[in-house]
MIMITI-648160 format. One record per residue (C-alpha): residue in three letters; x, y, z. Coordinates in steps of 0.05 Angstrom, whole numbers, padded with zeros to 5 digits, always signed. Each point is the difference from the previous one (the first is absolute). Layout:
<filos>
ALAXYZ/...
</filos>
This chain:
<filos>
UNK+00274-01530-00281/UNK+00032+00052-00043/UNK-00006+00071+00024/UNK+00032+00034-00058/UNK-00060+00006-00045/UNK-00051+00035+00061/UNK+00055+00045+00016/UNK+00011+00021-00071/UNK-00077+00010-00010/UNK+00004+00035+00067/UNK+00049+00054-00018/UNK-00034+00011-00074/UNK-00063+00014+00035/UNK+00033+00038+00049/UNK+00027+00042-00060/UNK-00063+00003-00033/UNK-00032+00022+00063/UNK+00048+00056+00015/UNK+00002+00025-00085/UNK-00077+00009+00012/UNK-00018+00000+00070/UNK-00074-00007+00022/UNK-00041+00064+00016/UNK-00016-00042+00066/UNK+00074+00006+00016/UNK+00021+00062-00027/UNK-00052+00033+00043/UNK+00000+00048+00061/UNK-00035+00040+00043/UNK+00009+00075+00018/UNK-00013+00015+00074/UNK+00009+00071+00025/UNK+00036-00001+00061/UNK-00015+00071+00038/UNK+00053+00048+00018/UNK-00035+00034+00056/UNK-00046-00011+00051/UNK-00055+00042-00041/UNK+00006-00004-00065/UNK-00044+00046-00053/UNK+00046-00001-00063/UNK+00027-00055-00048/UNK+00066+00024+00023/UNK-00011-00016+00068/UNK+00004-00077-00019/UNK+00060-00041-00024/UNK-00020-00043-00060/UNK+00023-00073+00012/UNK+00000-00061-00045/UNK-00017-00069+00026/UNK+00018-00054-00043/UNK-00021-00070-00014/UNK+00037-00054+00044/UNK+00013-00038-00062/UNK+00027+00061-00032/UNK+00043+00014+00059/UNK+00032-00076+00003/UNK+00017+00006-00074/UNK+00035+00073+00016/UNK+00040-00041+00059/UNK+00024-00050-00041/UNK+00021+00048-00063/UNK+00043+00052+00056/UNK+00022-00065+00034/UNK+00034-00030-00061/UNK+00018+00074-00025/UNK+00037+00018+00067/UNK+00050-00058-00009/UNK+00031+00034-00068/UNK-00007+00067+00020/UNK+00054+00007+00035/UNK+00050-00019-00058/UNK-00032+00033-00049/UNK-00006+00074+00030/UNK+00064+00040+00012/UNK+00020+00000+00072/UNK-00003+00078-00004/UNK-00075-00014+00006/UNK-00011-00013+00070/UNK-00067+00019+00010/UNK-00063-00057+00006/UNK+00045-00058-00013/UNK+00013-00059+00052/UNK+00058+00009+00047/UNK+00024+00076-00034/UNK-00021+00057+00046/UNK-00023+00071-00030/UNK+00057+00037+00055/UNK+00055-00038-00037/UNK+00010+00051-00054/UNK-00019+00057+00047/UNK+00054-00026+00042/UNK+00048-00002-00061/UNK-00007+00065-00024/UNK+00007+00024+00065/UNK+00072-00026-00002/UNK+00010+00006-00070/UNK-00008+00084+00013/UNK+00027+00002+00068/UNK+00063-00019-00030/UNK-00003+00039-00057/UNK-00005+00064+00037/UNK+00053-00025+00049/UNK+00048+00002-00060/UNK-00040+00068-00034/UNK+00029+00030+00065/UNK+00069-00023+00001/UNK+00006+00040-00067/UNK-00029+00064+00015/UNK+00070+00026+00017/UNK+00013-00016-00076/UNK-00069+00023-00025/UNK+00018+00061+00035/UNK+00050+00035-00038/UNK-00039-00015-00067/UNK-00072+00031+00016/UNK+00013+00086-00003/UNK-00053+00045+00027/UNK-00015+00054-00045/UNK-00033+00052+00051/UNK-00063+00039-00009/UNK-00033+00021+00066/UNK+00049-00033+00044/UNK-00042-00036+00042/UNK+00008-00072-00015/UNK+00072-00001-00006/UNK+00047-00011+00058/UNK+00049+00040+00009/UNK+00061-00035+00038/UNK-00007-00068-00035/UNK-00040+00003-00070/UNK+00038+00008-00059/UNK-00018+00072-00019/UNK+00071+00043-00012/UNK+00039-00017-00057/UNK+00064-00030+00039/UNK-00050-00048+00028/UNK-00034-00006+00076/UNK+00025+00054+00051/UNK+00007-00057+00052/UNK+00051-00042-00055/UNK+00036+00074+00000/UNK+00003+00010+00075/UNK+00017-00073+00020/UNK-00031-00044+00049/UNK+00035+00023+00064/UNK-00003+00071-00013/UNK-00085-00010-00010/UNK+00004-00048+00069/UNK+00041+00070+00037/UNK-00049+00048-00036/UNK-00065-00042+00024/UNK-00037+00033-00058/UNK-00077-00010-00009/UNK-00002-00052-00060/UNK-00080+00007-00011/UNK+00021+00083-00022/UNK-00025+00006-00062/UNK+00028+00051-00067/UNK-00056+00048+00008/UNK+00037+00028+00068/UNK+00054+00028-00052/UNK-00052+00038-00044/UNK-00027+00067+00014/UNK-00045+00044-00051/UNK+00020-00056-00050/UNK+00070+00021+00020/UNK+00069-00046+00020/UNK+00000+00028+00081/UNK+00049-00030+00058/UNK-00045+00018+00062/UNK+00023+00022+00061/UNK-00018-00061+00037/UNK+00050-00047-00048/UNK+00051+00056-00002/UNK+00037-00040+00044/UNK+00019-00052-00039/UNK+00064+00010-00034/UNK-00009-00039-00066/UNK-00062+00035-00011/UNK+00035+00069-00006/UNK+00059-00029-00038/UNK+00029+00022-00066/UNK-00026-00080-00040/UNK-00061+00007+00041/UNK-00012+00066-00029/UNK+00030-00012-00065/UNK-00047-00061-00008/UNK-00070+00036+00022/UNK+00016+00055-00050/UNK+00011-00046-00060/UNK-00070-00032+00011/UNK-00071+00029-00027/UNK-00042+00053+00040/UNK-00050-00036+00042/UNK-00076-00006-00018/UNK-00064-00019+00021/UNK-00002-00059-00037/UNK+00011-00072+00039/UNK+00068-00028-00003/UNK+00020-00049-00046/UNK+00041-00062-00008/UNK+00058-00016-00053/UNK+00025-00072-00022/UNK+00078+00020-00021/UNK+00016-00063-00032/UNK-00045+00013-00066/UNK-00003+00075+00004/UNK-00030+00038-00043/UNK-00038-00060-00034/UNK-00042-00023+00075/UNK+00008-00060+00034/UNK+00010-00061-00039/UNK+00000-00066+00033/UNK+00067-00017-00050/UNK+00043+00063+00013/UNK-00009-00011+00077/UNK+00017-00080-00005/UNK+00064+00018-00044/UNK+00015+00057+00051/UNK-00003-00043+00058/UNK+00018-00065-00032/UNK+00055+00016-00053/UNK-00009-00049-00063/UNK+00059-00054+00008/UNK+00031-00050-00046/UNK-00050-00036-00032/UNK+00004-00081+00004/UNK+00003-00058-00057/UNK-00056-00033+00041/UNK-00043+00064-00001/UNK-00045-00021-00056/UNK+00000-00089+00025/UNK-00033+00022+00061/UNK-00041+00067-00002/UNK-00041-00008-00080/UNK-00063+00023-00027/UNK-00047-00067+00021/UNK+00034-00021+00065/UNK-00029-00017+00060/UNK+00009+00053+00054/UNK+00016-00057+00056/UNK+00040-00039-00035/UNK+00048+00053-00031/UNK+00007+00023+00064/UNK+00021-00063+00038/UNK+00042-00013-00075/UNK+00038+00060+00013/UNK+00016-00009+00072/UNK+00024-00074-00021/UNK+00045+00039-00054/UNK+00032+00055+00055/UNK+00004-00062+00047/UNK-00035+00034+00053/UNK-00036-00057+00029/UNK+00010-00025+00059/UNK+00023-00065+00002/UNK+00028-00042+00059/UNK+00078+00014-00021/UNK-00030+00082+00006/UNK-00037+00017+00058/UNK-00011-00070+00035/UNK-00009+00025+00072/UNK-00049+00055-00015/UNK-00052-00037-00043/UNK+00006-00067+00032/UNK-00027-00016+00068/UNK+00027-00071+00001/UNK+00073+00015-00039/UNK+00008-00059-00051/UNK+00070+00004-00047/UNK-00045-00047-00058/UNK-00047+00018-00057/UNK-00071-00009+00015/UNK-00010-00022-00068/UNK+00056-00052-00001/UNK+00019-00018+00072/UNK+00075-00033-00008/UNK+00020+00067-00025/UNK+00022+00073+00019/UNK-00049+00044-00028/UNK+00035+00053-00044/UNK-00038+00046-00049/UNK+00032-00048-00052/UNK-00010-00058+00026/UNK-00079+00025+00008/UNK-00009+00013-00062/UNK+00044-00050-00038/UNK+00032-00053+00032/UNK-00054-00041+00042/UNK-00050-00048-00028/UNK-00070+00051+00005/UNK+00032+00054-00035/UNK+00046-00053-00056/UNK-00079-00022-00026/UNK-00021+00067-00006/UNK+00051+00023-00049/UNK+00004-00064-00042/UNK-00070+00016-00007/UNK+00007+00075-00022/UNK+00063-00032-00041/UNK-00037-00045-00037/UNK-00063+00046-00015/UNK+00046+00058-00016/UNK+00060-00032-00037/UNK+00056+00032+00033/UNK+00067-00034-00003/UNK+00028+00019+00073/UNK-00008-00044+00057/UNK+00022+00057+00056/UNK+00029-00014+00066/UNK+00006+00080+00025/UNK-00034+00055-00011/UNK+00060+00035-00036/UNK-00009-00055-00054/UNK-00069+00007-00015/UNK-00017+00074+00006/UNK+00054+00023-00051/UNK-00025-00061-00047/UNK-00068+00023+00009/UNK+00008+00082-00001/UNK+00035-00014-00064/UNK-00050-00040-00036/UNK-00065+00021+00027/UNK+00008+00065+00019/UNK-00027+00022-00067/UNK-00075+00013-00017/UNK-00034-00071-00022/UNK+00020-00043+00056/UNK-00064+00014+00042/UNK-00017-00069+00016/UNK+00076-00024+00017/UNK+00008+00056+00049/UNK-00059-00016+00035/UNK+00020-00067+00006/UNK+00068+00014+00029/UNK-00035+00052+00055/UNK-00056-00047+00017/UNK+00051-00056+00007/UNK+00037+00039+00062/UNK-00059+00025+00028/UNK-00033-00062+00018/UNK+00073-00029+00020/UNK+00003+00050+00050/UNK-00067-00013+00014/UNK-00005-00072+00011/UNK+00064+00015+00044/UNK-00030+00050+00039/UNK-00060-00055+00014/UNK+00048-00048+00029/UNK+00036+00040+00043/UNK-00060+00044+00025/UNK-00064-00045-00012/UNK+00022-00069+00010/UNK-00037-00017-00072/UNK+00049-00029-00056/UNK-00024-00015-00078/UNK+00028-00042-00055/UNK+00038+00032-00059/UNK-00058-00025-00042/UNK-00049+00037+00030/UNK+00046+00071+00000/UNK+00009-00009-00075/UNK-00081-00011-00013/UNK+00001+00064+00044/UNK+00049+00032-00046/UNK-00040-00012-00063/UNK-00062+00014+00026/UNK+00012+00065+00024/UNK+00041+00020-00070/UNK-00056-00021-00037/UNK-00051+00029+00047/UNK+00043+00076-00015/UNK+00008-00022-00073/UNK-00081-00001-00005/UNK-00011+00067+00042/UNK+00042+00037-00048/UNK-00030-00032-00068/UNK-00065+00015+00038/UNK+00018+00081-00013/UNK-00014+00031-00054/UNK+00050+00028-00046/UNK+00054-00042+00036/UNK+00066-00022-00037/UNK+00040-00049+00016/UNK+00062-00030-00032/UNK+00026-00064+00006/UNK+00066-00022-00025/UNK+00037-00073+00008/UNK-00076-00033+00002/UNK+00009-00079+00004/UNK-00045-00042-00002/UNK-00009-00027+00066/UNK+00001+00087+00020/UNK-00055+00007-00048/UNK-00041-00059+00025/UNK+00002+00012+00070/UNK-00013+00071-00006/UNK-00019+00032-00061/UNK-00050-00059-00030/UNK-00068+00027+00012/UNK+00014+00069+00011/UNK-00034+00028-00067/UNK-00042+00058+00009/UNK-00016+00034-00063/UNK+00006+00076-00001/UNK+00033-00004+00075/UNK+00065-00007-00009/UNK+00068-00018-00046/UNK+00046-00057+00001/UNK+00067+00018-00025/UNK+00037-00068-00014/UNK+00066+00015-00043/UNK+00039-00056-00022/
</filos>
């Protein structure tokens, strides 16, 4: 007996069911569950629903068959009521994430230091050994170290202790301090305004007299340096944050391969590629030279049109900085970044994971994802992209379909 013809009347009425689901079923009962022993108002009772049993089953079976995709279709930044994610994981994480951060905030307050001035007022916030108040900087960075460590001076002795009647005063009880009845010392106190009443305040020297600006402190810390060919191939407009990022430590060969740091990342020490056993894994040889990575870029080669066939990465990042670089090249550049992220991630999955993937499977990854980033950014409004060196196999696998009127511009020069 064929089955095939109840089970399909089965699920239709199943469907039809659930599209307009019986009163019977879609019905429940509200029982007030009291909150204390006594109760006298409606706000002493909890309100609670009691459903139908046939209502419930069909609820089962929906979250049942739901819970199996879940998982791969929410980002695994959301840990919270999903199957085998727990809510502390994040809380966790940014509990690291910050402890390390001020770890390093620390290390530079020795730097921070000699950049934030006190402009004093009342006196009384300010420091007076080791705040940056005088104009030839800290007294401690003008006494020295070991002269502060003989002296055993009070650190917590604030810049109010110098003022009298809103008057510069040395009083008798830090009379005994040399420096403080020196010539600079005095020299220095005289040059600076009366006191006040007014609190003290705080100066950011790198972008005086314009206030603190997030780009005159990065230059002031961070000097600009010579800028690179590969700049504008691996940080553009559209990229994708992840990828770019894993694109440019490809490009500064900062990974770290077997032939780098083979002891230190690798329990078990191996000398061969995970991604092609009978050789030594290289940052070349990743990328170019083994049979995963060689399908990869015959595929981007093929879509893309690009007469190199690259064995180093000083072949193809020249060749590519030189002709994509420029604005219109959106989808080639993503292409080229996606291509070494999921390299390095399918590597990364061998060697950590134990789980291994065919080349076919990476490229449907590839174009998914392009296409997927290609849609969110048609998707906005007022969006422009251009698009230069379209072929048609580039413009079937990605741009076919992607028509929203008023949303956004294809550029396609010839």
């Amino acid at each position: 007996m064929n089955s095939k013809p109840f089970i399909e009347r089965s699920r239709l009425e199943l469907h039809k069911l659930l599209r307009r689901m019986l009163s019977e079923i879609n019905y429940s009962y509200i029982a007030l569950v009291p909150k204390v022993p006594n109760p006298s108002t409606v706000s002493d009772f909890r309100p609670i629903s009691c459903c139908n049993l046939i209502y419930k089953c069909i609820h089962k079976l929906i979250a049942n068959k739901l819970s199996l995709a879940l998982p791969s279709i929410i980002n695994p930044a959301q840990t919270a009521f999903i199957k085998g994610r727990q809510i502390t994981d994040n809380i966790i994480l940014a509990y690291e994430l910050l402890n390390g951060f001020w770890r390093k905030l620390l290390k530079q307050k020795d730097m921070a230091r000699g950049v934030i001035r006190h402009r004093i007022g009342a006196g009384t916030d300010t420091m007076m050994w080791i705040e940056f108040w005088l104009p030839n900087g800290p007294i401690c960075d003008q006494l020295g170290l070991s002269e502060m460590d003989i002296l055993q001076l009070d650190t917590s002795v604030k810049v109010d202790s110098l003022i009298s009647n809103s008057q510069w005063t040395i009083p008798a009880a830090l009379q005994f301090f040399p420096f403080l009845l020196s010539e600079s010392f005095t020299t220095q106190l005289q040059s600076l305004p009366l006191p006040s009443l007014v609190p003290d305040s705080t100066e950011w020297l790198p972008s005086l007299p314009l206030g603190f600006s997030h780009k005159l402190t990065l230059e002031y810390f961070c000097p600009p340096s010579l800028s690179f060919a590969w700049h504008k191939l691996v940080w553009f407009k559209h990229c994708i944050p992840k990828h770019s990022h894993i694109f440019w430590l490809a490009v500064r060969e900062k990974f770290c391969t077997l032939d780098t740091k083979p002891i230190m990342l690798h329990k078990h020490y191996t000398n061969v590629s995970y991604l092609c056993p009978s050789n030594w894994e290289s940052i070349d040889h990743l990328f170019f030279k083994c049979k995963f990575s060689r399908a990869i870029w015959d595929f981007i080669q093929n879509v893309a049109r690009f007469y190199i066939r690259p064995d180093y990465w000083k072949e193809l990042i020249p060749w590519c900085s030189s002709h994509w670089s420029n604005e219109g090249y959106t989808i080639h550049k993503l292409m080229l970044s996606a291509a070494v992220y999921y390299i390095w991630l399918e590597r990364n999955a061998r060697a950590f994971r134990n789980k291994a993937s065919n080349a076919p499977h990476t490229i449907n990854l590839i174009k998914s994802c392009i296409r997927a980033r290609i849609v969110s950014l048609v998707l906005k409004s007022g969006v422009e992209l251009k698009q230069k060196g379209t072929t048609e196999d580039l413009q079937k696998m990605f741009l076919d379909g992607c028509t929203f009127t008023g949303c956004h511009t294809w550029i396609l020069p010839d």
